[in-house]
N, C-alpha and C positions, 0 to 999 in steps of 0.2 A: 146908542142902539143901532141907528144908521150904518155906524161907521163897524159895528160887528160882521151887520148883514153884509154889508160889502166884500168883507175881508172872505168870509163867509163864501162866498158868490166865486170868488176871485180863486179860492183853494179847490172849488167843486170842479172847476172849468180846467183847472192845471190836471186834476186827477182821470177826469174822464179823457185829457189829451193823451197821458202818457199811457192810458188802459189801453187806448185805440192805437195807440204805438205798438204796444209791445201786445199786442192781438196781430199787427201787422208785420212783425218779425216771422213768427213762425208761420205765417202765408207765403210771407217772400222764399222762405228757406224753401219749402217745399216746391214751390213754385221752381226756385233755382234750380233742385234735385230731381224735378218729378216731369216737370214741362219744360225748364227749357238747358235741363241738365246735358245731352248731348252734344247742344250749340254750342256749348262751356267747357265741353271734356275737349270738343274738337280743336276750342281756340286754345286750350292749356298746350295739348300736343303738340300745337303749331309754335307757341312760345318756347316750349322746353324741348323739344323735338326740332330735330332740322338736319336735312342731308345738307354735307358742307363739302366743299372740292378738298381732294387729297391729292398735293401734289406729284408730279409726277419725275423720276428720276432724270435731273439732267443728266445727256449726252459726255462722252469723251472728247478732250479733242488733242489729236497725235501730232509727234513729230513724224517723220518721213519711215524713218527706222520702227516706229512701236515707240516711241518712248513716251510717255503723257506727259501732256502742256498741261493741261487742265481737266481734272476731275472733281464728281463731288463725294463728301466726305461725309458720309452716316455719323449723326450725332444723334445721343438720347436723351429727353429730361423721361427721370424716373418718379411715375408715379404711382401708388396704391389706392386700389379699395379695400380699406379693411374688412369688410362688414362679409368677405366672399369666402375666408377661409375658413373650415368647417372648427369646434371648436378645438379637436384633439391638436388639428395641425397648428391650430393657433398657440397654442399653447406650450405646445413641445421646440417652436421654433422661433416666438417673437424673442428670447434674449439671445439667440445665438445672430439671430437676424439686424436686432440692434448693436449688439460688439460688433458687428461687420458693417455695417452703414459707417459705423461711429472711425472704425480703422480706418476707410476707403474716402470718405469723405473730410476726415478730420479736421472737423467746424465743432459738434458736441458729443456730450458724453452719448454710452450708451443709454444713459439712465434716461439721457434728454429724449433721444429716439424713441428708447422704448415706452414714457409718458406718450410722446406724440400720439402714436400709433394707437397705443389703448384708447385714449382718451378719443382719439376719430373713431374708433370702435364702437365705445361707449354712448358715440352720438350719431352712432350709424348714418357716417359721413361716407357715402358713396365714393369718393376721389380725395384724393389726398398727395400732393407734391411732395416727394420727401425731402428732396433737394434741387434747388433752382441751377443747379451746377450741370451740363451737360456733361454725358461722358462716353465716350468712344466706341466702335464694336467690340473691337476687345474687351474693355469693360462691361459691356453686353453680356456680350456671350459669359464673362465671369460669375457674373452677377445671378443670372439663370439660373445659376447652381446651391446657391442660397436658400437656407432652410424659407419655407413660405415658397418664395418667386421661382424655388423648382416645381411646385405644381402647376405655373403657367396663368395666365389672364384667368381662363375661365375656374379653376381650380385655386389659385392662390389669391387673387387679384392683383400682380403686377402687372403694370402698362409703360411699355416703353413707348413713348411717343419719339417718333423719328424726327428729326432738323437735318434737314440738308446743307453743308456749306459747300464752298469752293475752293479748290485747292489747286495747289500749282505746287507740283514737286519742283520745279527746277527757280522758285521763286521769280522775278521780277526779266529772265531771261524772255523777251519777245515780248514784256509786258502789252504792250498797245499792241502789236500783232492779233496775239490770243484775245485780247480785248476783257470787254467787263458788259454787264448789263445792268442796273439799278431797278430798286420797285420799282418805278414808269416805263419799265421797258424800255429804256432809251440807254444806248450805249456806244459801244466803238466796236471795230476789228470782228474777227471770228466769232464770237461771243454775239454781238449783235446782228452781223452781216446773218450770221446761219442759227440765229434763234428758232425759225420756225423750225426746224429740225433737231435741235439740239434740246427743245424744251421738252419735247414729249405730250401727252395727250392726258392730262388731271383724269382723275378717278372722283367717285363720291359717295363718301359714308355718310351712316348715320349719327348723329350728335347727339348728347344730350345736354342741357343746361344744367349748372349745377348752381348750388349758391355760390355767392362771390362772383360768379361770372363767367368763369370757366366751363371750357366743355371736353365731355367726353363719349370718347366714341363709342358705342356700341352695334354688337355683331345684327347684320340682318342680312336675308338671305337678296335684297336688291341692291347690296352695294354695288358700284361699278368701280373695280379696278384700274390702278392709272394705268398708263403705256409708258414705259418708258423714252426718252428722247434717243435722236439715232446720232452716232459717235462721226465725228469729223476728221478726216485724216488728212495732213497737210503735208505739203511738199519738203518743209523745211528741216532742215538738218540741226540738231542742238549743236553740232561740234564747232562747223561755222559761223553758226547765229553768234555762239559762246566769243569765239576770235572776233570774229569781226565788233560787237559792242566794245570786245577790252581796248581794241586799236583805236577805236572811235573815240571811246570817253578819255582814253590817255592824250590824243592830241590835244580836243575840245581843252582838259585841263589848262594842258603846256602852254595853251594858244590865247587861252580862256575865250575860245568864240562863245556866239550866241546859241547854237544849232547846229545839230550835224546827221545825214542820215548816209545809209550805206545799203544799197541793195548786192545783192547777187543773185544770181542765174544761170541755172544750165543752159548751154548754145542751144544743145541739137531739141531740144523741150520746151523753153521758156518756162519750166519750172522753177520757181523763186526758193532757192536755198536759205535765204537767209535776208531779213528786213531787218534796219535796228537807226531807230531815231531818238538822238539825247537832245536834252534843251535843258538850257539852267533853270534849275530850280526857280520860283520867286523867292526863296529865302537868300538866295544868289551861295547857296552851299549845296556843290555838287551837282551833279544832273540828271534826271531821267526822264521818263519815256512818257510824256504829257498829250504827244501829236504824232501822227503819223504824218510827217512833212513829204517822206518818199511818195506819198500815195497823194495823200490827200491837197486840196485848194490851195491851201495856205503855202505847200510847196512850189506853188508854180510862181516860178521867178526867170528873169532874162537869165540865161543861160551862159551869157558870154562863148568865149572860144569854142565850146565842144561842139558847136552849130557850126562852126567851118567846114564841119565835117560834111553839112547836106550840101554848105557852098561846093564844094570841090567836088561832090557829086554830079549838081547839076553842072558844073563848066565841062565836068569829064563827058558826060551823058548828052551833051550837045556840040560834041567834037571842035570844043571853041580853042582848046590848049590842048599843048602836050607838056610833062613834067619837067622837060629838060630845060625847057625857052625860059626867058629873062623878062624878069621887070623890074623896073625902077622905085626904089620907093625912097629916096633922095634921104633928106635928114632928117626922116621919119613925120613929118607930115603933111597932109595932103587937102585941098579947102573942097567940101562938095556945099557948093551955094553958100548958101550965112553959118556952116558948121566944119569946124576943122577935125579929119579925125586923125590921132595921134597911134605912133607905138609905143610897146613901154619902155624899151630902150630909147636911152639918150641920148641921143646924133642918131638915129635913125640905123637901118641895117642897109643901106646904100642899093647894088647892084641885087638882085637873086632870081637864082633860077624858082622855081613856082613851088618843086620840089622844098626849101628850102623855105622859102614864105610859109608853106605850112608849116614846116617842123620845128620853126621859132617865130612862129605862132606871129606873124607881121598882120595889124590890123589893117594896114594900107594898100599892102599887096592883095590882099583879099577882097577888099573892099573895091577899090579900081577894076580889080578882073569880073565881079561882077554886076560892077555899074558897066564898063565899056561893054561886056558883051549880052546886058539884059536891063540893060538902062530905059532902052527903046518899046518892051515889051514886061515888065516885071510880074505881068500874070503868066508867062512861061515859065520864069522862075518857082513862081509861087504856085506853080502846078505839081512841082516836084514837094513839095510838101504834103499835098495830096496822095503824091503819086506812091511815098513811103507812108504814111497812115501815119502821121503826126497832128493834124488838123482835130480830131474829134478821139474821146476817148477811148479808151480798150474795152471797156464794159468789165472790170477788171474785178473780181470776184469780193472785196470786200466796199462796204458801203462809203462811198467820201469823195470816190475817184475826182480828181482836177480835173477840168477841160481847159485845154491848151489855147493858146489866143495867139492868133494871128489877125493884122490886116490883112484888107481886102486893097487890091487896087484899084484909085478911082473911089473910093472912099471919102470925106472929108478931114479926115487923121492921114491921108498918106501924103506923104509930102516928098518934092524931090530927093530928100536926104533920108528917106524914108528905106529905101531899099539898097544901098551902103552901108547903114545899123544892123538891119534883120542881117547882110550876111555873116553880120560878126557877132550874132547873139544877142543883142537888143532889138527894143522895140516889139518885141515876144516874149512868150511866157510859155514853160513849157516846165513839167514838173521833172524830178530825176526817172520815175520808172518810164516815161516816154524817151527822155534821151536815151535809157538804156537797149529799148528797143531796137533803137537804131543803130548801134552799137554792137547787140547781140547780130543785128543780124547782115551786119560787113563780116564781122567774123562768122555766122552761116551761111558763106557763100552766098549771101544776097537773098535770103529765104526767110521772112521777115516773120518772128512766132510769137504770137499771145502770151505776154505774161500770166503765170497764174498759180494761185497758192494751195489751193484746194483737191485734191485726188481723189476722195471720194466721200460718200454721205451712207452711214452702214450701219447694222444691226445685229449685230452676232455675224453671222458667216448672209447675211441679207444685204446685198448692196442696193439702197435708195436712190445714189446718183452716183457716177464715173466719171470723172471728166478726163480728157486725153489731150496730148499738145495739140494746138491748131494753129495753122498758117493762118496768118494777116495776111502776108501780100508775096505773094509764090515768089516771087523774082524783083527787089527793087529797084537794081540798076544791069547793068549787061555785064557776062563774067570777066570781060575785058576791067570794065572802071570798077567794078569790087578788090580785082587783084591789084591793082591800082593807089586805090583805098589802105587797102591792109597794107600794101607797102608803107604808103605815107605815113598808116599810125603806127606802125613797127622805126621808122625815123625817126618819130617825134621821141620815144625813146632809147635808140640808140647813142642818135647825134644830136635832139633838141630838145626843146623847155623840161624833158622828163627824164633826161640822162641819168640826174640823180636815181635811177628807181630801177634800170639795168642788171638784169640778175646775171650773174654767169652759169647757171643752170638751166636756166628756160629763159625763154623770150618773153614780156610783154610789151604790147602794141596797144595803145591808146591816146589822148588829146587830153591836155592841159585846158583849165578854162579860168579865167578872173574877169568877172563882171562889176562895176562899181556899184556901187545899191541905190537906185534912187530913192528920197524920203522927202517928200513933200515939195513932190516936181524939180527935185536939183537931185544933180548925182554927187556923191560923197564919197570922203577917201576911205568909206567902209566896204568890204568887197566880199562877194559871194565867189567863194574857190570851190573847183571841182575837177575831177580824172574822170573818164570813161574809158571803158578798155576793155580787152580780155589777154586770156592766157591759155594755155600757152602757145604764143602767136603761130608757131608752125602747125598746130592739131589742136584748134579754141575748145576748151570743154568748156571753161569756166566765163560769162562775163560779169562787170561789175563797175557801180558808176558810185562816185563819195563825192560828199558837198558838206563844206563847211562855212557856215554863216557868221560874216564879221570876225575873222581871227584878228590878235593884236599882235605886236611884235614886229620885228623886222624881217621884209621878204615875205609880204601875208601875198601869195600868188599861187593859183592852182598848181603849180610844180614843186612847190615849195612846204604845202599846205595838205594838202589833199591825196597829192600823187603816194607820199610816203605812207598813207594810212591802208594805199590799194596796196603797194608792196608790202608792206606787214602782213595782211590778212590773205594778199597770194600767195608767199611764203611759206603760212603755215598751212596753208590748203592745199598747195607744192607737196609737203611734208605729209601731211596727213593723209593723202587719197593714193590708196595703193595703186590704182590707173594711171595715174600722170607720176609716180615715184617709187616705182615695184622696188630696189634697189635699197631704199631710205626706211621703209615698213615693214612691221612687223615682221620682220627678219628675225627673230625668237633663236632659232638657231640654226646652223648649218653642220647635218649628217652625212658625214664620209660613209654609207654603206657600204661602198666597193671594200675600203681598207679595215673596215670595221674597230673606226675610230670612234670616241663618244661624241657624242651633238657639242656643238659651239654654243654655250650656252651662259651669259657672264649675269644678266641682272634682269628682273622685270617684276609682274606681280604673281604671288605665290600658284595663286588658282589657275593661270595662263599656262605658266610652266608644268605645271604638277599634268595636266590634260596633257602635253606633249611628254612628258614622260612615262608617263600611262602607256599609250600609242607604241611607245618603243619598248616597253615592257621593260620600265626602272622603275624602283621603288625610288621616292621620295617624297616628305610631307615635312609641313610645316604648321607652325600650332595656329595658325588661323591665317587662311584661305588668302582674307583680305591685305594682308603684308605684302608691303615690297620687299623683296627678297634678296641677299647674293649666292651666287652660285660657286660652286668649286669641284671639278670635274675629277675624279679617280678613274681608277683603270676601269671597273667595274658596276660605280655606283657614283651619285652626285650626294652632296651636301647643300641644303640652304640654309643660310644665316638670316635671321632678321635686317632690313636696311630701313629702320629708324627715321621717318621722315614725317613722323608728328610734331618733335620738339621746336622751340622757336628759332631757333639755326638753321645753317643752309644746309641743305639736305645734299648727299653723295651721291649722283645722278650717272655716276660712268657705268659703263655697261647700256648702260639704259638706250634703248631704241628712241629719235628724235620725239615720235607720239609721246611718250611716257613722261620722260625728261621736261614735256614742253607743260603738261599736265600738273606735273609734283611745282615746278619754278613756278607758273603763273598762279596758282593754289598760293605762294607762299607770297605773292605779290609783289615780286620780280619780273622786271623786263629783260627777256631772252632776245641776243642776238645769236646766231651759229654759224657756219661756216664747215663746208667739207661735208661727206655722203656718211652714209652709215650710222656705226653707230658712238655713244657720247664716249671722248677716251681723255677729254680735259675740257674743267673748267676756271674760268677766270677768278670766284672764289672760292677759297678753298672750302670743302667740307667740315661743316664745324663751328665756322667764324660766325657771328653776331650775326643778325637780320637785321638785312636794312630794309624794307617799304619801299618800293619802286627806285631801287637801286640795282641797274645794269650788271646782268651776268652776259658774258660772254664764254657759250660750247666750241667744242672743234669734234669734229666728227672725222671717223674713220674704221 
């Protein structure tokens, strides 16, 4: 009977618990809705609600001419609300909407779409992804047109959500120039150095949470619209950049160095035409653009020979020599204290005038002339480093710049044999855009100009920032030892170490350099080669400094190495710049008006031609624009024929103006040699024959 009561007791207690429970439900409700329902609706808003940054449109950035390096490229993922479009539109357009998903994206049926979309309907699912496949403006804008997503966001519920990429029409040309930036913000080149400008100023809509986790934006009258970023416009020229990379990676190959970079520069500007640094891959197949060596730390390396150049500055600039006088450098070696230093000839170069010592490059003569005459005092010397603004960097427009190292003298590093090194390019560190400097500006008269990449910082027709050339150092040496100077580097390639690189068309004038590498305090029979120079030595427009790291092979020596990769790439800049070869360009045709003969007119591209025939009021046309063409002159009218230079054959280049010709051949992955002015009137193979892959054509022009 106990044991009832209990049980008894036991059931009463559970029943009154859950009465008081569930009496305490519908208080809480109330409570939740009535008291402290606001608190609740505020924190919901705050969860599902949320103004979020809208990015904001990166920046342009140009070549010199207008052409784009780098843009960004409008991508869409397409999503829907179903639940927006009223029922009539719904209805008359979800199959025709689904066959066209189904065509455009061809993943599934229409049947599969058309499920989708009902069924979101069905569950008056606010957002709906139809396809995780991004797709283009074009496609955009196609797509708008679509039964449903012609009534728009608010009317149909399509949403294009925008993705910005990055694009580089001209691919990997100037890769590390243009640079990159990653989510952390951290990058290289252009891209990083002018992020603050290039990114623009984020905007900020309103969001809303959906299930799953996604969000969508919706319209409110406080959104803040991004700003777009401002477009960058560079100095650099694609045509150059284009040559100078092909000369550079062709050597690097042949040679199979480590590294190799290549600047150029307008004299009268210090405008940077063209950067271009390879480096072998890690997979050790092929090479590309990893470092900025021209620019950046890791470029700065003893420079060897091209530093003669400041030597024979300061000896000229302290009336210690004249070029004609003699010295001795016996059987080419010479002992300064506990260190011997060598030439690279073997028996030495004996007797030579000083002229001569520079132009084959004699480490001994140089060296002696400025231990004897700044032995005693070698912070005079080492003033003249100051003096041309080698010491400290340029502040040079992209982020990385090297600083140059020199000793100090009186130092605990300088040692007797300390300052016989430095004049030959050791024992310093000096990157390629600093030697160039110095380089550009023997060839300007001694008016020493700021490298620099950047021309301006812009917004529509809104200019943000300008930059213009600026002098470094008005005057580095007197117009005496400059002309001095440019004679010496105009010998070094007529009669020394650069003979090999002598055009018969114009002049270049510059210094050979071969430095040994040191690698863990020894110096090794690995060598850093390099040219410095400009062109064309009588009227410099152009300068330009190449270095290649560790070639192999026989005769790895800046004359051997390096010098050949300046001539390749002066050549076709020779060729290509109507200023320095009116003669050799775009010479299109030549019109006898007095005798009222028709235009000289044999081959080019369709679109070129057909504007000059326009102009002279001749009919002719051709069935797309984009053909190269040949020509054939009547009394009265011209004919063009298709010239076929898609197939994988050597293409028929006569006629053709050296530009064009150099264009179609190097496309086809041929190395062009030429010879003679004007224009192509034979090639070395014939038109037609098999394609070889870096297999030598030689033009003759006339």
């Amino acid at each position: 009977m106990n044991f009832k009561r209990s049980i008894l007791l036991r059931v009463r207690v559970v029943f009154i618990l859950i009465a008081l429970c569930s009496a305490a439900i519908p208080y809480k409700i109330t409570k939740l809705q009535m008291a402290d329902g606001d608190v609740w609706r505020e924190k919901a808003e705050t969860i599902n609600f949320q103004y979020r940054e809208v990015p904001a449109t990166r920046g342009n950035i140009y070549a010199a001419d207008g052409s784009l390096l780098a843009t960004s490229l409008p991508f869409y993922r397409v999503a829907l609300d179903p639940t927006i479009a009223k029922t009539d539109v719904y209805k008359s357009g979800v199959d025709s909407l689904a066959e066209l998903l189904s065509a455009y994206y061809k993943d599934k049926s229409a049947g599969a779409y058309k499920r989708m979309i009902n069924d979101a309907r069905l569950e008056n699912k606010r957002y709906l992804v139809l396809n995780r496949k991004q797709i283009g403006y074009q496609g955009m804008q196609e797509m708008s047109t679509w039964p449903i997503f012609r009534e728009g966001r608010l009317g149909g519920g399509v949403i294009f959500e925008k993705v910005e990429k990055r694009y580089r029409p001209f691919n990997s040309l100037a890769s590390r120039t243009v640079g990159f930036l990653n989510e952390d913000a951290y990058g290289a080149g252009i891209e990083y150095s002018y992020n603050e400008y290039l990114q623009g100023q984020d905007g900020k809509a309103l969001f809303q949470r959906l299930v799953g986790g996604t969000w969508k934006p919706v319209f409110d009258a406080e959104d803040v619209k991004p700003e777009n970023g401002y477009d960058v416009t560079t100095t650099l020229d694609v045509n150059i950049q284009d040559v100078a990379e092909t000369a550079l990676r062709r050597q690097l190959t042949d040679r199979d160095a480590e590294f190799g970079s290549v600047i150029v520069m307008e004299v009268k500007t210090g405008q940077i035409k063209a950067i271009a640094n390879l480096q072998r891959n890690t997979s050790g197949n092929g090479y590309g653009e990893n470092y900025n060596f021209a620019i950046g730390d890791q470029g700065n390396t003893e420079p060897g020979s091209t530093f003669k150049l400041l030597s024979m500055l300061a000896l000229l600039e302290e009336n210690k020599i004249t070029l004609e006088e003699t010295i001795e450098t016996g059987n080419g070696a010479h002992k300064f204290y506990n260190q011997v230093m060598r030439d690279a000839k073997n028996g030495g170069f004996g007797t030579l005038t000083i002229r001569e010592a520079f132009e084959k490059s004699s480490n001994v003569a140089i060296s002696k002339l400025v231990d004897e005459h700044f032995g005693s005092s070698p912070s005079k010397f080492m003033a003249y480093v100051d003096k041309v603004g080698l010491r400290e960097p340029f502040g040079f427009q992209l982020v990385g710049e090297g600083k140059p190292y020199f000793k100090k003298p009186g130092a605990k590093d300088w040692y007797g044999t300390t300052l016989p090194w430095i004049s030959i390019g050791y024992e310093v560190k000096l990157n390629p855009l600093h030697t160039l400097a110095l380089y550009n500006a023997v060839a300007n008269g001694g008016k020493m100009m700021k490298p620099y990449i950047v021309k301006s910082v812009s917004r529509g027709n809104i200019i943000k920032e300008e930059y213009s050339p600026e002098v470094v150092r008005k005057q580095i040496a007197s117009e005496k030892t400059i002309k001095n100077l440019q004679g010496l580097l105009e010998g070094v390639v007529s009669q020394g170490t650069a003979r090999n690189i002598a055009n018969a068309d114009y002049k270049i004038a510059g210094k050979t350099g071969t430095a040994q590498k040191l690698v863990n305090g020894k110096y090794t029979r690995k060598y850093y080669t390099s040219f410095a120079g400009y062109f064309p030595a009588d009227n410099p427009k152009y300068s330009m400094v190449v270095v290649i790291d560790s070639p192999t092979g026989f005769a790895a020596y800046g004359g051997d190495v390096s010098a050949p990769v300046f001539k390749e790439i002066a050549d076709k800049i020779y060729a290509l710049d109507l200023d320095l070869n009116p003669d050799n360009q775009r010479e299109i045709f030549r019109a006898e008006t007095e005798t009222g003969h028709m235009p000289y007119v044999k081959a080019g591209k369709a679109e070129e031609l057909q504007g000059i025939f326009r102009k002279l009021g001749l009919n002719a046309s051709a069935a797309n624009p984009e053909e190269w063409v040949k020509v054939v002159s009547h009394d009265a009218s011209v004919e063009m024929s298709v010239n076929d230079t898609d197939k994988a054959l050597v293409p028929d280049v006569s006629g053709l103006s050296l530009r064009d010709a150099l264009f179609i051949l190097e496309n086809k992955g041929l190395k062009v040699n030429y010879s003679g002015k004007g224009r192509v009137k034979g090639q070395s193979i014939a038109p037609g024959a098999k394609l070889t892959p870096n297999a030598t054509i030689n033009l003759v022009l006339g």
